[in-house]
MMTF fields as JSON, N, C-alpha, C and O atoms, coordinates in Angstrom:
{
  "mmtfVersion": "1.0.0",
  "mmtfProducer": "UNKNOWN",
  "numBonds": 259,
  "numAtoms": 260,
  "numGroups": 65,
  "numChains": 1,
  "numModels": 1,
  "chainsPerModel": [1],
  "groupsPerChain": [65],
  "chainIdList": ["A"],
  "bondAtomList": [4, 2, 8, 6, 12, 10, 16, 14, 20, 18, 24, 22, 28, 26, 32, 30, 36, 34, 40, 38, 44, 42, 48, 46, 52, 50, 56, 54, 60, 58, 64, 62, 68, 66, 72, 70, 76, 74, 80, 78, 84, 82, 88, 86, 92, 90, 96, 94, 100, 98, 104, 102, 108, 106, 112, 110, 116, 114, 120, 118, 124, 122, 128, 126, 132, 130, 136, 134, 140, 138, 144, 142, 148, 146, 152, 150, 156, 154, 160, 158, 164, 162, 168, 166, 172, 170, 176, 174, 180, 178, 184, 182, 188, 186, 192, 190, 196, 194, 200, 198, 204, 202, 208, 206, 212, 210, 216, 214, 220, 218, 224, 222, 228, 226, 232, 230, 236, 234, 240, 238, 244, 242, 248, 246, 252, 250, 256, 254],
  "bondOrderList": [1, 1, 1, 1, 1, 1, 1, 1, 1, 1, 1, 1, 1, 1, 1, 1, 1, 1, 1, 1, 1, 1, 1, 1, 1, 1, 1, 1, 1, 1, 1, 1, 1, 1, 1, 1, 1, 1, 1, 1, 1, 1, 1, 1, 1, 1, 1, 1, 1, 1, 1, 1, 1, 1, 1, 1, 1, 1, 1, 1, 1, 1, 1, 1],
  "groupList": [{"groupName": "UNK", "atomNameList": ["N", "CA", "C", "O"], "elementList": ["N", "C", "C", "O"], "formalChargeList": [0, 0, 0, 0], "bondAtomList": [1, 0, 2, 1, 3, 2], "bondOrderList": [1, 1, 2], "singleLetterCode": "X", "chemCompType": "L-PEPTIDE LINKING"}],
  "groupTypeList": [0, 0, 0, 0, 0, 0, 0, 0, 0, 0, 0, 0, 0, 0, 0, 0, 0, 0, 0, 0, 0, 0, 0, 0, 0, 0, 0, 0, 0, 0, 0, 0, 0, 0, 0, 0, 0, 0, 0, 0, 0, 0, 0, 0, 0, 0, 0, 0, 0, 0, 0, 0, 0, 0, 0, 0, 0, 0, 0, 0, 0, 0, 0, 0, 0],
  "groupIdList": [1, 2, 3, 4, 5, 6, 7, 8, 9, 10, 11, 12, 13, 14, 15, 16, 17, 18, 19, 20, 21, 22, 23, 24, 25, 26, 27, 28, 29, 30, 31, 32, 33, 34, 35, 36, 37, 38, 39, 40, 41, 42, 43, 44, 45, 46, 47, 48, 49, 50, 51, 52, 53, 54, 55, 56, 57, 58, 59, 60, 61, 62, 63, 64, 65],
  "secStructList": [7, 7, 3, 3, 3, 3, 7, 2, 2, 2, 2, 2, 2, 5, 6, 6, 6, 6, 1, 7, 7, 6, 6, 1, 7, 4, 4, 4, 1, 7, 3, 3, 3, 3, 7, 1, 1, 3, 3, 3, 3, 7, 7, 1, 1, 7, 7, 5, 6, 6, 6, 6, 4, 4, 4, 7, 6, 6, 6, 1, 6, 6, 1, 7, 7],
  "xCoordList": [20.248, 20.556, 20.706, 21.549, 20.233, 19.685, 21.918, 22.65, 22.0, 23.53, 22.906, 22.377, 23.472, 23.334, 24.536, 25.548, 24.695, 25.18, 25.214, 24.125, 26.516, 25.518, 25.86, 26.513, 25.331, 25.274, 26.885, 27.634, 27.059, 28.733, 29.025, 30.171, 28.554, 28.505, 28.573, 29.384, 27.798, 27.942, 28.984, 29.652, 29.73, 31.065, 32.198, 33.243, 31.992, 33.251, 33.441, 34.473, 32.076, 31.832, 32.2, 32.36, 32.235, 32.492, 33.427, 34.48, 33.613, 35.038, 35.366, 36.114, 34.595, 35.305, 35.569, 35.75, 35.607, 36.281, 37.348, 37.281, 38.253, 39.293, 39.191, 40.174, 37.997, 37.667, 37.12, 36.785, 37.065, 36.756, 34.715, 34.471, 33.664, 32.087, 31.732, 30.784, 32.835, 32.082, 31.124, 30.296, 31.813, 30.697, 29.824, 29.368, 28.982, 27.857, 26.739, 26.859, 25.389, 24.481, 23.613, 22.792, 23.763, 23.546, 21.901, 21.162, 21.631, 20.613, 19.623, 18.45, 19.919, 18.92, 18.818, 18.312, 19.327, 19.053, 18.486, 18.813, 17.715, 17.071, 17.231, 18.294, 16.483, 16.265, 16.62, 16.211, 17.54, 17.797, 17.2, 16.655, 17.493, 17.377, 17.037, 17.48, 16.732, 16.24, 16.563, 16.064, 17.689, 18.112, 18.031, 19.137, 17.001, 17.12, 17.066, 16.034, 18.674, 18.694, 20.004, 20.564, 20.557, 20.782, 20.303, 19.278, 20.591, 20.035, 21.13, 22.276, 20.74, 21.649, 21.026, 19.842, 21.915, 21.128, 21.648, 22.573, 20.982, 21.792, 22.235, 21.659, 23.495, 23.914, 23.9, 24.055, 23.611, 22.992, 24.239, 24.092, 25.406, 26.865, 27.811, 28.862, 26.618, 27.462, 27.722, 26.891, 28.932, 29.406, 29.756, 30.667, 29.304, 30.035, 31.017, 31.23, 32.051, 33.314, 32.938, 31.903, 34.01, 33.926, 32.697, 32.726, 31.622, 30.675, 30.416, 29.209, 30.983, 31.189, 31.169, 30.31, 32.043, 32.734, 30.912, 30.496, 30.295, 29.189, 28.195, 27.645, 28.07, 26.834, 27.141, 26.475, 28.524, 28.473, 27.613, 27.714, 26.661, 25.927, 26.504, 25.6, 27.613, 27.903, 28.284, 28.409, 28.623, 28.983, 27.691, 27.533, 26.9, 25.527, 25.183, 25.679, 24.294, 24.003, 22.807, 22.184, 22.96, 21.681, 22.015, 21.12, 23.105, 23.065, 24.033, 25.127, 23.716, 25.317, 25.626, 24.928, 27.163, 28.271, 27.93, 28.774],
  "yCoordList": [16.922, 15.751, 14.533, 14.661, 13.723, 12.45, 11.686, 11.814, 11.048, 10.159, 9.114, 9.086, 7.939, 6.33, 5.982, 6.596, 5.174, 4.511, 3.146, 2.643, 2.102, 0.94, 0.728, 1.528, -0.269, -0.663, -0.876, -1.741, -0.201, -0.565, -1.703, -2.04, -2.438, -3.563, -4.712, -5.636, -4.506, -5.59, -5.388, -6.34, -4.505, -4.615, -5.036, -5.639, -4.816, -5.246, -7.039, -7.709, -7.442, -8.767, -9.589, -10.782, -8.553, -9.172, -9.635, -9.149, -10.513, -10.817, -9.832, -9.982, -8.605, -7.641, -6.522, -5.413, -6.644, -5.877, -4.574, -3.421, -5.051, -4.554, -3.863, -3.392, -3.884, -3.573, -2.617, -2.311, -1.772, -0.256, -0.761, -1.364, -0.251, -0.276, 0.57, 0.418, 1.885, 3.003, 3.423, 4.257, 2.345, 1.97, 1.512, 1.394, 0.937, 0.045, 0.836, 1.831, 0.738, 1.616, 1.356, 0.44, 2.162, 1.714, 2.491, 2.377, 2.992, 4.047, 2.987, 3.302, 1.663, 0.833, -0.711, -1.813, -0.329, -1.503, -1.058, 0.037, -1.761, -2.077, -0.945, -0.389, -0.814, 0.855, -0.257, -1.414, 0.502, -0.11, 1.209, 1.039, 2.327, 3.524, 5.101, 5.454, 5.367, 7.159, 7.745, 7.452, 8.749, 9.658, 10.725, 11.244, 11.692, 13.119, 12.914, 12.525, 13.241, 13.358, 12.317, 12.386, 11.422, 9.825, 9.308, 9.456, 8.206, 6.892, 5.631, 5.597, 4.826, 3.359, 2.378, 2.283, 1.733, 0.404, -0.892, -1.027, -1.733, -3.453, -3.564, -3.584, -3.628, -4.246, -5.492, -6.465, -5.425, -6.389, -7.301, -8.414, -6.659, -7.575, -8.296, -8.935, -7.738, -8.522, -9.961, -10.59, -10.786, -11.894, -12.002, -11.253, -12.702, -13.405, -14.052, -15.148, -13.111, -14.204, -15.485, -15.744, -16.506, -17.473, -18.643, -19.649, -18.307, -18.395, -19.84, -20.026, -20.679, -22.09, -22.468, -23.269, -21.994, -22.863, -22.535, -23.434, -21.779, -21.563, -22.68, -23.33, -22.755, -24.169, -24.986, -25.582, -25.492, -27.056, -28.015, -28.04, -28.818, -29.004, -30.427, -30.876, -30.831, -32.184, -31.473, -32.058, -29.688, -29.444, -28.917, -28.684, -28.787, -28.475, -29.445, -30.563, -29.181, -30.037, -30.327, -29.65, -32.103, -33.036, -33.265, -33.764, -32.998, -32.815, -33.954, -34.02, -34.918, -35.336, -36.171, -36.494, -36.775, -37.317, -37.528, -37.963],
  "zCoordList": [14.257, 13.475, 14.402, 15.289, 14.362, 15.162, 14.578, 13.596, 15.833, 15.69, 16.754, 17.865, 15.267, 15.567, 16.479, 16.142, 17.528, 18.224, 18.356, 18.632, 18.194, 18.315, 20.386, 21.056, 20.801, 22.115, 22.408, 21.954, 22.977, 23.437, 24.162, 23.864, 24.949, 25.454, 24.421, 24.369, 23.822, 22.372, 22.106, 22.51, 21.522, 20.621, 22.026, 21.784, 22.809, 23.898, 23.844, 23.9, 23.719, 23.518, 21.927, 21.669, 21.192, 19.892, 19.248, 19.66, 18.234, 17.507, 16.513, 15.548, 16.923, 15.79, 16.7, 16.198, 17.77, 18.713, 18.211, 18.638, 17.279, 16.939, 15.391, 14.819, 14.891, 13.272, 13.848, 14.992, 11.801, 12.471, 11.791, 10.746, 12.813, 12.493, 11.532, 10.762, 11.58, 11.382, 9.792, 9.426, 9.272, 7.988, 7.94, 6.802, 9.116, 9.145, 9.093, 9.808, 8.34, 8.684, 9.781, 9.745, 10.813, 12.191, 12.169, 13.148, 11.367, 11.001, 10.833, 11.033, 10.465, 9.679, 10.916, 10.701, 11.839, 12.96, 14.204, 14.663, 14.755, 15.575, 16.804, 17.079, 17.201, 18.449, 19.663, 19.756, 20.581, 21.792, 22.962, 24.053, 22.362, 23.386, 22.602, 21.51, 22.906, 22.198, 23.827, 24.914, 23.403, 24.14, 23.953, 24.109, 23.578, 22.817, 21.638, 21.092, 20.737, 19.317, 19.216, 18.122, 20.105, 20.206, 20.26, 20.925, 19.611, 19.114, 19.654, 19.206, 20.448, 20.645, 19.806, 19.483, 19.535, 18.259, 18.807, 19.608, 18.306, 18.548, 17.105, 16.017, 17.53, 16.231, 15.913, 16.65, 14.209, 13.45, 12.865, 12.359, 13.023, 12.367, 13.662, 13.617, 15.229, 16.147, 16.057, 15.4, 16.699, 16.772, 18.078, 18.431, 18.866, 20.023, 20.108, 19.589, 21.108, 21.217, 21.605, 22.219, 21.15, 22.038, 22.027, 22.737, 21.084, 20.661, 20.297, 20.144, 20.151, 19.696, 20.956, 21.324, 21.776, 23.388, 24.051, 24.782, 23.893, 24.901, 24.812, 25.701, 22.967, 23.121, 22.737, 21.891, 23.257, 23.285, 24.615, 25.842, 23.487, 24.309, 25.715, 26.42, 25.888, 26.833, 27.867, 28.943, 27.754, 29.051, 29.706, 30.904, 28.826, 30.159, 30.968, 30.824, 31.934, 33.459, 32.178, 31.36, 32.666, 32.489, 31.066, 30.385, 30.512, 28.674, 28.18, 28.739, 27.116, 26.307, 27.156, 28.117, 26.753, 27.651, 29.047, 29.83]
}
């Protein structure tokens, strides 16, 4: 029986860090890795922390302000 995984790196990064996934159908997103009869996925409900602060655009070099 094939078991979905999503990318663990993603969720360390996410604002749902602390919610439980295990309802998501991970069966139905995107292939990151085939390991045997594992499966890693990208998850499709990830959110980036912090995510606002990254593209503001006046703090990039050459940008804005």
């Amino acid at each position: 029986m094939t078991q979905y995984y999503p990318k663990a790196g993603r969720c360390r990064g996410c604002e749902k860090v602390s919610a439980n996934c295990s309802s998501l159908d991970f069966a139905s997103m995107p292939v990151h890795r085939r390991d045997g009869a594992d499966v890693v996925v990208i998850c499709t409900e990830f959110r980036q922390v912090n995510r606002a602060d990254s593209l503001k655009e006046h703090v990039r070099r050459g940008r804005g302000a």
